[in-house]
N, C-alpha and C positions, 0 to 999 in steps of 0.2 A: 217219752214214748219210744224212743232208739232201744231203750233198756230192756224195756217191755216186749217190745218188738224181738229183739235176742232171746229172749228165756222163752218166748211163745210165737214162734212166727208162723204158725199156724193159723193164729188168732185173728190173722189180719191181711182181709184179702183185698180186692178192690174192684167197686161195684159199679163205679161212677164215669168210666174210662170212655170219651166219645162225647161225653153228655157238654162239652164245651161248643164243639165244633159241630152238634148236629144242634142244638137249639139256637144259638147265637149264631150260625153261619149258614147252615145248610137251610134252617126254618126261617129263621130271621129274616135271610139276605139272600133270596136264591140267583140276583141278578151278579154276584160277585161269586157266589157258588159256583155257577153257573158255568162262569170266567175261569175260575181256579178248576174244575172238571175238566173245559177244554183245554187247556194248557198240561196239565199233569194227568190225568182221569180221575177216575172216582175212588182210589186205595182210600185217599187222606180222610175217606168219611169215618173210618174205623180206625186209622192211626195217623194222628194229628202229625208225626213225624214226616210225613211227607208232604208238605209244604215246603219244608227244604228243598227241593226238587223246585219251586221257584225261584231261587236267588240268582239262577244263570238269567232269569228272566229280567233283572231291574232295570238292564238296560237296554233292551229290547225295546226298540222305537215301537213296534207295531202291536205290543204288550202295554206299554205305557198307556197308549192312546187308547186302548179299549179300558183298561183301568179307569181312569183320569174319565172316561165318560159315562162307566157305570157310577163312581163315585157321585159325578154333578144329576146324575136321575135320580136317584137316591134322596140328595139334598131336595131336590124336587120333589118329590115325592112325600117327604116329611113338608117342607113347607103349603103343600096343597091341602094336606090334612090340618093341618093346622089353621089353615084359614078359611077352612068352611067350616070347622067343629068349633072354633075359639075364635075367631075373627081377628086374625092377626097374622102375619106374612114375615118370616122373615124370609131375606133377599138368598137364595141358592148362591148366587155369585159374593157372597162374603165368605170369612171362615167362621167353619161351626165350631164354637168353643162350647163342648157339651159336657155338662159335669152333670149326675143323673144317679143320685144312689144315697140310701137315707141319712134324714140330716143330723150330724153328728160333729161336735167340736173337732174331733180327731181326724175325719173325711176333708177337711180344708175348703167347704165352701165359704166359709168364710174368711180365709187368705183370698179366694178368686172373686170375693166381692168387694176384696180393697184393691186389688188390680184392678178392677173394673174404676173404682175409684182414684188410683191411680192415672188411669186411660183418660178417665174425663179429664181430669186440670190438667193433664197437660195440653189437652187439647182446647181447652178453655183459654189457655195461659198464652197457645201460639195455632192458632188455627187452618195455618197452613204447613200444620205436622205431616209429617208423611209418617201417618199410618197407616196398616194395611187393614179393609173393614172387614168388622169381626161380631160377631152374631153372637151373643151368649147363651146357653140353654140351660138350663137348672129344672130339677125336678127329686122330688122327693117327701118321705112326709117325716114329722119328728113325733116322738112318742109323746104320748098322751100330758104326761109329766114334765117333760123335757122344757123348760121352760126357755133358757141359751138357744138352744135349736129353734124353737119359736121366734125367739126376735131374730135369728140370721134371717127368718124367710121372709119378714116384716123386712128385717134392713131390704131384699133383693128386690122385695117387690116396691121399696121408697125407689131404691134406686135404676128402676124399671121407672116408673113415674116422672124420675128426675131427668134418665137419658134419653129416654125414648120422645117426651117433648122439647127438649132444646132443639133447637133449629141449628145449633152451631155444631155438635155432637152428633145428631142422629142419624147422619149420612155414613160413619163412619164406624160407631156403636150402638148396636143396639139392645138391648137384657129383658129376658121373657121369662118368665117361673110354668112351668109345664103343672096343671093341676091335676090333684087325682095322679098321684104317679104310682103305676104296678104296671106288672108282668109282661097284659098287651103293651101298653104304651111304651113301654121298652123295647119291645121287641117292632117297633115303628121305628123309635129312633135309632134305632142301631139298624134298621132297617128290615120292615116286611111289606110285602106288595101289597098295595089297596087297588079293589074295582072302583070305577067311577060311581056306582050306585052306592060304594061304604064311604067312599071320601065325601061323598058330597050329604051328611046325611044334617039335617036340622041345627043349628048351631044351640049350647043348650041355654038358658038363662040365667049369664051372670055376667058381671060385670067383665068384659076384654079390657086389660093393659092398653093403656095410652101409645099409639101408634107416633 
């Protein structure tokens, strides 16, 4: 394409410019939007380059703190929808380890469900591990054919069944499979605001993950 690009660079213009930071950030997440507006103003919605214009800010005690608190609403916020739609809670005050994108040998959820396996024996093995708890989220779907892909989401959801009832583990791990993974549901978990009238709507009928 560099080649191409020389002999014809007319040919090749760019249409897509913005589309990161106005779907995933500004639509997404407007409570972090929100944040990064008042801090910098509004340029960075057209060029993503001005976010730099945050980095004086990392150490900004009074930056931190509003951060660090849109962040934990956030997590709130996904965990409330989840547990009136699915019936299932994970704890805001763990960490979200979210991997969320279709499933495919090469995307490595299946490295992050031997860590996961990992996580347990060793905590099986010394239960007064100092681990810090951690929340696992996976979501995604495999093609129709994809047979590998299929038993990874078998393996996650064995292993959702295996963590989430041990009594000795699930204070500290816990591993959810997000069903039905598209567009909206992404755009929750990376974060977009619910009314209490959408979060709270009928849970639908299927079997919830073992708490």
């Amino acid at each position: 394409m560099p080649d191409f690009n020389d002999m014809f660079p007319e040919r090749f213009t760019n249409k897509t410019n913005g589309i990161t930071q106005r779907r995933w950030l500004l639509k997404s997440n407007p409570s972090l939007a929100g944040l990064i507006t008042e801090a910098i103003g509004p340029e960075w919605i057209t060029d993503l380059a001005q976010l730099r214009r945050l980095a004086p800010l990392a150490t900004d005690p009074s930056f931190q703190e509003k951060f660090r608190k849109t962040k934990y609403l956030n997590k709130v916020a996904l965990a409330d929808y989840t547990r009136h739609t699915l019936g299932w809670w994970p704890d805001p005050d763990t960490i979200f380890d979210v991997h969320v994108k279709r499933m495919h040998e090469y995307k490595r959820q299946l490295l992050n469900a031997l860590h996961i396996m990992v996580l347990y024996n060793r905590i099986r093995r010394d239960p007064h591990l100092d681990v810090a708890p951690r929340t696992f989220l996976f979501g995604g779907k495999a093609a129709p054919g994809y047979h590998i892909a299929k038993l990874i989401i078998k393996l996650i959801d064995a292993l959702s069944n295996l963590v989430n009832n041990d009594a000795v583990v699930r204070d500290r791990v816990k591993v959810f499979f997000m069903p039905n993974y598209r567009v909206s549901l992404a755009e929750r978990i990376i974060r977009r605001p619910m009314s209490p009238s959408r979060s709270r709507r009928p849970a639908p009928r299927r079997r919830a993950p073992a708490i």
